[in-house]
BADO-7398 format. One record per residue (C-alpha): residue number from 1; chain; x, y, z. Coordinates in steps of 0.05 Angstrom, whole numbers, plus 5000, padded with zeros to 4 digits. Each point is the difference from the previous one (the first is absolute). Example, Ala and Ser with C-alpha at 12.3 -4.5 7.8 and 13.67 -1.06 7.14 Angstrom:
! BADO-7398
+-----+------+------+------+------+
! pos ! unit !   px !   py !   pz !
+-----+------+------+------+------+
!   1 !    A ! 5246 ! 4910 ! 5156 !
!   2 !    A ! 5027 ! 5069 ! 4987 !
+-----+------+------+------+------+
***
This chain:
! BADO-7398
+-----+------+------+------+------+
! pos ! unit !   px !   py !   pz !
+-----+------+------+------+------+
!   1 !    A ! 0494 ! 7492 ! 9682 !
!   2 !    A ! 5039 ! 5053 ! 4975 !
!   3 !    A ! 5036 ! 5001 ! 4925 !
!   4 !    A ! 5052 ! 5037 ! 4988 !
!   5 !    A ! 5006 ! 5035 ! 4938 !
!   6 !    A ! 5065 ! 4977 ! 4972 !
!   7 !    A ! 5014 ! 5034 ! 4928 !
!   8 !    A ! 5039 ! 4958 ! 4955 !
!   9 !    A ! 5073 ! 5014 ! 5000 !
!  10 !    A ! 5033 ! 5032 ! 4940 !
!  11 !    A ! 5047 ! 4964 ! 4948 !
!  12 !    A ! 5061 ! 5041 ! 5019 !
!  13 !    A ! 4991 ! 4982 ! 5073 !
!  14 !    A ! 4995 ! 4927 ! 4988 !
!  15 !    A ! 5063 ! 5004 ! 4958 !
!  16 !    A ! 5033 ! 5045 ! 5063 !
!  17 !    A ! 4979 ! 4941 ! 5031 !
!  18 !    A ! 5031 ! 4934 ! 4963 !
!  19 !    A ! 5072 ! 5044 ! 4990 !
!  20 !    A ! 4983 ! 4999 ! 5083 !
!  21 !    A ! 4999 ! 4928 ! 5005 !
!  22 !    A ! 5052 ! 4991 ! 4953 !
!  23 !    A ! 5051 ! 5041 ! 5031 !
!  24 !    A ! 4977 ! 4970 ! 5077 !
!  25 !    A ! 5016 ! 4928 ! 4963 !
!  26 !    A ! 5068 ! 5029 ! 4962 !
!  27 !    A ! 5021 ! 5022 ! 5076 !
!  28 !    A ! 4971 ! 4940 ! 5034 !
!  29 !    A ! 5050 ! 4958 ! 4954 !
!  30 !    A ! 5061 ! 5049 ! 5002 !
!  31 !    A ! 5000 ! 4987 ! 5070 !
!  32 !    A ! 4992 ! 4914 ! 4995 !
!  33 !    A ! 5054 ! 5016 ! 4952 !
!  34 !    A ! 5047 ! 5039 ! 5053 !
!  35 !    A ! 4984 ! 4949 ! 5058 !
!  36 !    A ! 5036 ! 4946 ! 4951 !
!  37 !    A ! 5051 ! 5042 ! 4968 !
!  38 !    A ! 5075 ! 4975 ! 5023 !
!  39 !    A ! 5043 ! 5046 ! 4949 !
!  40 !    A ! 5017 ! 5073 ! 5021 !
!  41 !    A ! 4973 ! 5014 ! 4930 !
!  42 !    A ! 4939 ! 4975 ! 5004 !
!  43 !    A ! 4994 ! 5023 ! 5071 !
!  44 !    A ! 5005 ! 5076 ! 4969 !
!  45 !    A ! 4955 ! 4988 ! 4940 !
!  46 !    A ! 4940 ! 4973 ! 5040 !
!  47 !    A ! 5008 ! 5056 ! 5053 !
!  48 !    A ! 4989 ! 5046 ! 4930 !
!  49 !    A ! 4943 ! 4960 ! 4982 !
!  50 !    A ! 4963 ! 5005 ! 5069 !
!  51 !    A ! 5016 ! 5072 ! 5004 !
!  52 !    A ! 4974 ! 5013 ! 4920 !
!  53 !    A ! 4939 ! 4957 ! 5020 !
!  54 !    A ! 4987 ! 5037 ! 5062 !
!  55 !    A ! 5013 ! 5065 ! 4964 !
!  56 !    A ! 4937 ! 4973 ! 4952 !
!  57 !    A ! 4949 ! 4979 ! 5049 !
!  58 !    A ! 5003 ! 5066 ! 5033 !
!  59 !    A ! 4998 ! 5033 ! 4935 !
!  60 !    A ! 4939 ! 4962 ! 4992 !
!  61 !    A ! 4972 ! 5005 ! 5071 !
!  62 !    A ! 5004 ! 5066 ! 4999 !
!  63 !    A ! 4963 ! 5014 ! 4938 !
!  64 !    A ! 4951 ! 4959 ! 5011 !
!  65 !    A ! 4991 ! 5038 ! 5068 !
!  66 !    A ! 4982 ! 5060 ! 4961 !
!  67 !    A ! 4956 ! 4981 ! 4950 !
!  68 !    A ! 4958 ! 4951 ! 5058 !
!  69 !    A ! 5024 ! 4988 ! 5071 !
!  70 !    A ! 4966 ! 4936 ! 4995 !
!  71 !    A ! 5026 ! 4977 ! 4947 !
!  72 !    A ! 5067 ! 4990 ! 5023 !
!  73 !    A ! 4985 ! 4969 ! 5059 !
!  74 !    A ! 4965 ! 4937 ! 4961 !
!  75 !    A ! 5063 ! 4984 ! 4971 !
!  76 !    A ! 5036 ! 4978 ! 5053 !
!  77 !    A ! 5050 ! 4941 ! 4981 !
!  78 !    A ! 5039 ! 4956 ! 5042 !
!  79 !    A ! 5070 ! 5040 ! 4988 !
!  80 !    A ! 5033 ! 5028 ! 5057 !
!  81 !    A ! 5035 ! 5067 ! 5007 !
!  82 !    A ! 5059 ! 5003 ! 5042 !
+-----+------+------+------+------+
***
């Protein structure tokens, strides 16, 4: 059986990380929030939200892609990007 060698990941990637998650739940619930919103208002503030949220997790993303490809990809959430 092989092992691999997995070195322990660094403090500043597991904080990349959780501000990750966060911002895939922040844009997960700006868009719950748009599919209920009736007023014009709110309409335009959750677009905002969903685009400052999506602005984040690709902020995120693509740091994370830098420091270690992997990384990003174990922090997929269950936020969609349309």
């Amino acid at each position: 059986m092989k092992h691999k060698n997995k070195r322990p990941t660094d403090p500043e990637t597991l904080a990349l990380q959780a501000e990750l998650k966060t911002a895939q739940s922040d844009l997960a619930l700006a868009y719950r929030q748009f599919d209920q919103a009736t007023a014009p208002e709110l309409v335009e503030s959750c677009v905002y939200r969903i685009s400052a949220a999506k602005a984040r997790c690709d902020y995120y993303l693509r740091v994370l892609k830098v420091r270690e490809p992997g990384a990003a990809a174990s922090c997929k959430g269950d936020a969609v990007w349309i």
